[in-house]
C-alpha positions in Angstrom: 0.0 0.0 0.0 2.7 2.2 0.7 4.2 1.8 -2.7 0.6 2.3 -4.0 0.8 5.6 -2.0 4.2 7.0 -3.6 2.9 6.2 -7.1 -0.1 8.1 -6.1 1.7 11.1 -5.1 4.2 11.1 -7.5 1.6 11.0 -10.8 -0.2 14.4 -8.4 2.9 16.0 -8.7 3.2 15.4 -12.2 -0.1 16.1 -12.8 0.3 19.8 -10.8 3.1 20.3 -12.9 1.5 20.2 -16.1 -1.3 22.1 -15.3 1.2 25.1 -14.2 2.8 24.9 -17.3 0.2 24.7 -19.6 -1.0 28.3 -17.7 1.9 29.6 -18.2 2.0 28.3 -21.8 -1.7 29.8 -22.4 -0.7 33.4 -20.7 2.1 34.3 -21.4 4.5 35.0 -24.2 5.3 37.8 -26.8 1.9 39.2 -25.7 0.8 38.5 -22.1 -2.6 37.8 -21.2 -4.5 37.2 -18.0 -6.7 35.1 -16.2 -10.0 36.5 -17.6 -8.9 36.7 -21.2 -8.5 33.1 -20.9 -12.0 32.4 -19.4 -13.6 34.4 -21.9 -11.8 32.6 -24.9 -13.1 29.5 -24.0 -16.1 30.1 -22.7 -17.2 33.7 -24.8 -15.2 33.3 -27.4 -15.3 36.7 -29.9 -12.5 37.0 -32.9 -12.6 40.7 -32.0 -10.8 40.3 -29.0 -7.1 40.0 -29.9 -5.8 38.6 -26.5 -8.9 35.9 -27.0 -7.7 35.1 -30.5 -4.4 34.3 -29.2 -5.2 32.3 -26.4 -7.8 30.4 -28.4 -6.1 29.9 -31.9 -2.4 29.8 -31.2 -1.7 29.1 -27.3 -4.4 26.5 -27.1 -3.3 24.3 -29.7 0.2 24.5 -28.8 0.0 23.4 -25.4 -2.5 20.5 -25.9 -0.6 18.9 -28.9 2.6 19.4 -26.5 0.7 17.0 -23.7 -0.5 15.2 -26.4 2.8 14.2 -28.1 4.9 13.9 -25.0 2.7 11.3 -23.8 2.1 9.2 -27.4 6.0 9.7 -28.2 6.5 8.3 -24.5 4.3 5.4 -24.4 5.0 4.6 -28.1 8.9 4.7 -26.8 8.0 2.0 -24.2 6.0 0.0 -26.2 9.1 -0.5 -28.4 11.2 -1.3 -25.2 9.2 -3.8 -24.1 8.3 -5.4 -27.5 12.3 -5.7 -28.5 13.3 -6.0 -24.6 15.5 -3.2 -25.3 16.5 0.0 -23.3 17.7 1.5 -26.5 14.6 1.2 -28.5 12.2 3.8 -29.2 10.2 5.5 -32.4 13.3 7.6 -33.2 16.5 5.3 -32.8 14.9 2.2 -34.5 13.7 4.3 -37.6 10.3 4.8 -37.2 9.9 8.2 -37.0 12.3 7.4 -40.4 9.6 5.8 -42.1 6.9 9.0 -41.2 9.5 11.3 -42.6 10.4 9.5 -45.7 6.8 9.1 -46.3 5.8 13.1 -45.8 9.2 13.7 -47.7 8.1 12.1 -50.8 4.1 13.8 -50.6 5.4 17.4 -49.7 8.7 17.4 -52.3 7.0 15.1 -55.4 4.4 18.3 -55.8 1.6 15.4 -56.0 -1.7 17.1 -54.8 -3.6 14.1 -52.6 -0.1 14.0 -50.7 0.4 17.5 -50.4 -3.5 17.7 -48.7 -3.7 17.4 -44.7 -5.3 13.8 -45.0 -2.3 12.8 -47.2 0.0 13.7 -45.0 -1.2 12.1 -41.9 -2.3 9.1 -44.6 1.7 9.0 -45.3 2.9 9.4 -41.9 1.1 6.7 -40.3 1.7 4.2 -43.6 5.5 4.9 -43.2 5.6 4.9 -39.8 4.1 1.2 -40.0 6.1 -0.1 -42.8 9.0 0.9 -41.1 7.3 -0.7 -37.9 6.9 -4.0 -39.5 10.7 -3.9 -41.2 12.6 -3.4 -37.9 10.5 -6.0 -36.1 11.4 -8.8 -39.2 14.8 -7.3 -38.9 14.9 -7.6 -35.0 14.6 -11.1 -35.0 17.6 -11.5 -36.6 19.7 -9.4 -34.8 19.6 -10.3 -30.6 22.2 -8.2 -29.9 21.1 -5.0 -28.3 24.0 -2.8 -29.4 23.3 -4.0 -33.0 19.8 -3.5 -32.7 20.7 0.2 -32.3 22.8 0.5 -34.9 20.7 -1.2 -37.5 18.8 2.1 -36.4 20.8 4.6 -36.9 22.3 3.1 -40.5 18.3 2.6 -41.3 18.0 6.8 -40.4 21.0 7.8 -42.7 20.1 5.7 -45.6 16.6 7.6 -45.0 18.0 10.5 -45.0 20.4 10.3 -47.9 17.1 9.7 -49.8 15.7 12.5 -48.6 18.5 15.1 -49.5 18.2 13.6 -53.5 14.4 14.4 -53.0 15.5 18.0 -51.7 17.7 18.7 -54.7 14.9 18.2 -57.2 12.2 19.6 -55.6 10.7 23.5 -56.0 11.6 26.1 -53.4 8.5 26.1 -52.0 8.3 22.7 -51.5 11.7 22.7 -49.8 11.2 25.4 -47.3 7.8 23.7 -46.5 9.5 20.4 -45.7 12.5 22.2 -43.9 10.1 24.0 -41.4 8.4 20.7 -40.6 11.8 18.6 -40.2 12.6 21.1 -37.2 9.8 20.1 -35.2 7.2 22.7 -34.1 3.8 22.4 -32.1 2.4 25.5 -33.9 1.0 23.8 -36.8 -1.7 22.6 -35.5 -5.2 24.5 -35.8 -8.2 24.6 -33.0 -10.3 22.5 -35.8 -7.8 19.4 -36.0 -7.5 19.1 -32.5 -11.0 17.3 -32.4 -9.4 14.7 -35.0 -6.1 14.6 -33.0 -7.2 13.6 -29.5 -10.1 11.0 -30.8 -7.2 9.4 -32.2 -4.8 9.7 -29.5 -7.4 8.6 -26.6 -8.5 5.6 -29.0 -5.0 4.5 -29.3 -4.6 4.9 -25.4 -7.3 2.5 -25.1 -5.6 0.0 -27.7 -2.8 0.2 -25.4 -4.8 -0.2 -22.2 -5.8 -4.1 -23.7 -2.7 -5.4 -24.6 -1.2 -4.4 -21.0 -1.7 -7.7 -19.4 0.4 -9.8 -22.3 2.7 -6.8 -22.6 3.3 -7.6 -18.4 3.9 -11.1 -19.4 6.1 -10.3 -22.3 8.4 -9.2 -20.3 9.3 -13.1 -19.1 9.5 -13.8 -22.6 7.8 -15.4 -26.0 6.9 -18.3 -25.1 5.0 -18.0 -21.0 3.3 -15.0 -23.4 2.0 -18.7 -25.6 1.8 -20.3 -22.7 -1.0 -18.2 -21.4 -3.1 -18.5 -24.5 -2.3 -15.1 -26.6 -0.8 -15.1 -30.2 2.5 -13.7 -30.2 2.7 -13.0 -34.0 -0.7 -10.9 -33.4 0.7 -8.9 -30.1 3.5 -8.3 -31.9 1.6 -6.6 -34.7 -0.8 -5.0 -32.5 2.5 -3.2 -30.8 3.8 -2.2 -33.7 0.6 -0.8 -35.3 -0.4 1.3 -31.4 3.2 2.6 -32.0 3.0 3.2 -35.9 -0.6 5.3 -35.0 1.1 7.3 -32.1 4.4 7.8 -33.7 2.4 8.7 -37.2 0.1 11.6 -35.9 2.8 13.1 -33.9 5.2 13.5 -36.9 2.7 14.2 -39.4 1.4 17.4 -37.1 4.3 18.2 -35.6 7.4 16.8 -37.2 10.3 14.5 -36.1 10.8 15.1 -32.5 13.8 13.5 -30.9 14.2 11.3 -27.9 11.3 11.6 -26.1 10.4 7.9 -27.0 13.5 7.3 -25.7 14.3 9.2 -22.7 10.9 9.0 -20.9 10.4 5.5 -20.8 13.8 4.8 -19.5 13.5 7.4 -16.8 10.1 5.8 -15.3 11.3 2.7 -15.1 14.4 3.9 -13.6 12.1 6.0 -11.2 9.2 3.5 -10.1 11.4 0.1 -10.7 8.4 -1.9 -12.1 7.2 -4.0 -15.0 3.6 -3.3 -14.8 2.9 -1.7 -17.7 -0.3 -0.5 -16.4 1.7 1.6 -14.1 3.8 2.6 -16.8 1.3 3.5 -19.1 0.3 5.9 -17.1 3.7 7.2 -16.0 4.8 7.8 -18.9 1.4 9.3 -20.5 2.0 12.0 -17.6 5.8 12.5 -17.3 5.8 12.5 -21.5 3.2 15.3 -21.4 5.5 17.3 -18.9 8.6 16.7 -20.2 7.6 18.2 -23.3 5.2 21.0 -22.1 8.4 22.0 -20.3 10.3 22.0 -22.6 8.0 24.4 -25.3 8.1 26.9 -22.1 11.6 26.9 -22.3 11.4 27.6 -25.9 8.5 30.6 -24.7 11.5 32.0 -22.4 13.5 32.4 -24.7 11.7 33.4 -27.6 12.6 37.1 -27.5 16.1 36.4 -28.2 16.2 33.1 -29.8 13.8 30.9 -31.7 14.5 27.5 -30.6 12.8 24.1 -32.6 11.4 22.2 -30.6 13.1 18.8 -32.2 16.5 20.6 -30.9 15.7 21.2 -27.4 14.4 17.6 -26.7 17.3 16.4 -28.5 19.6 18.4 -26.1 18.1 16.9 -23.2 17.5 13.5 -24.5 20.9 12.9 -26.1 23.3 13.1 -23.0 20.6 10.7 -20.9 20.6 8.3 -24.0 24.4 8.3 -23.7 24.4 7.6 -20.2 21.8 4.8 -21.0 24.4 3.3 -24.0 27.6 3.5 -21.3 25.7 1.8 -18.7 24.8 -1.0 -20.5 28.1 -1.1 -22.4 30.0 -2.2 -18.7 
């Protein structure tokens, strides 16, 4: 009960913690607001009022897809962890996030109109992003080793991005500025009217991930007690990679590549509440995703008046050196 108790209080924590940022993240910025601007634009909501249009078309937005892709990049990261039984593994390092960007590369830099459109995009995202899914976990089973596991990975994201760079040489300006902005990273792309679409999809998939908790738990003492108990492995394998694909797919396709959060965040809550319960997990990581990168767009807020920061960089500033000390650790 006690343990119970400290989970308890730590997700409160958490949970306070992203509710102060996300108030600071609606109120303030290059144009400070207050507490009744932000009443009024959600509850009276008039496009006259220029405080109210910022809170409501631009703030809101920003801070919900940064809870939102904290905690998809998060648990999609420790989906992949558990699936390959592998620290190192996560929707950036294996390639997946690879497969969305190829994908949006080829529909925003071949000038073909379905792709360029808001459904092909998130249509090309999530294909790639399963493909890619699919390939590493053929290619996993050949490769036990955890250290070439990762960099299988990391060859897989060069070769993709060589690719990428002859698409970038024969494509127009326009398209090439388009794609630049979106390989940075940004949470500002998203408008007040996708959101609907965004967290239907994001609270389904939390519920995908909800039902395959229980093998996921017994995954963990391998393949075969996970036959044992009665469940198809070939299917829960699939099912993984697919909850993944979806998370990993609508983040990218909205917001970009963003770096290491599948990565770092998993790894730090199991480091934190030393468990295997991927209930537990779920949730851990849904909240300390959410936080991690809600604090990290306020960072960028602080500093916007003298430096624009991407959002991909900052998370990769903070993930890389934790993924390092991951890599040394298990390199002893």
């Amino acid at each position: 009960m006690k343990s119970i108790n400290s989970y308890g209080l730590s997700f409160f924590f958490v949970l306070i913690g992203i509710v102060l940022l996300s108030f600071y993240g609606l109120l303030y910025g290059d144009i400070d607001t207050d507490f009744q601007d932000l009443y009024l634009a959600l509850t009276e909501y008039s496009d006259e009022d220029v405080n109210q249009v910022i809170i409501r078309e631009i703030r809101l937005p920003r801070i919900l897809m940064a809870i939102i892709s904290g905690a998809a990049l998060s648990i999609a990261g420790m989906l992949m962890q558990t699936l390959f039984q592998n620290p190192l593994a996560g929707p950036y390092v294996l390639g997946i996030n690879s497969g969305s960007s190829l994908m949006v590369a080829l529909g925003l830099l071949s000038g073909i109109g379905i792709f360029n459109s808001e459904l092909g995009l998130i249509g090309s995202a999530l294909v790639g992003a399963f493909i890619f899914g699919l390939f590493i976990l053929f290619t996993a089973s050949f490769l036990r080793n955890q250290i070439g596991l990762l960099l299988f990975g990391v060859m897989l994201g060069s070769f993709v991005s060589s690719i990428i760079t002859i698409l970038e040489v024969g494509s127009h300006a326009e398209s090439l500025k388009a794609f630049s902005l979106w390989s940075m990273g940004s949470l500002n792309g998203v408008s007040i009217q996708q959101l609907p679409i965004i967290c239907i999809v994001f609270i389904f998939t939390c519920f995908l991930t909800i039902f395959i908790v229980k093998p996921l738990n017994i995954l963990v003492l391998g393949e075969e007690e996970v036959r044992l108990m009665g469940y198809d492995v070939k299917k829960l394998r699939i099912l993984v990679v697919f909850v993944t694909a979806v998370f990993t797919g609508l983040i990218t396709a909205f917001c970009g590549p963003i770096a290491f959060v599948g990565l770092a965040v998993p790894n730090l809550t199991r480091m934190l509440f030393k468990t295997q319960d991927h209930m537990l997990l779920f949730v851990a990581n849904l909240l300390f995703g959410a936080f991690f990168l809600l604090g990290c767009d306020v960072v960028t807020i602080l500093f916007s008046d003298t430096l624009i920061i991407p959002i991909n960089a900052l998370t990769s500033l903070i993930g890389a050196p934790f993924v390092i000390y991951i890599l040394i650790s298990k390199l002893r």
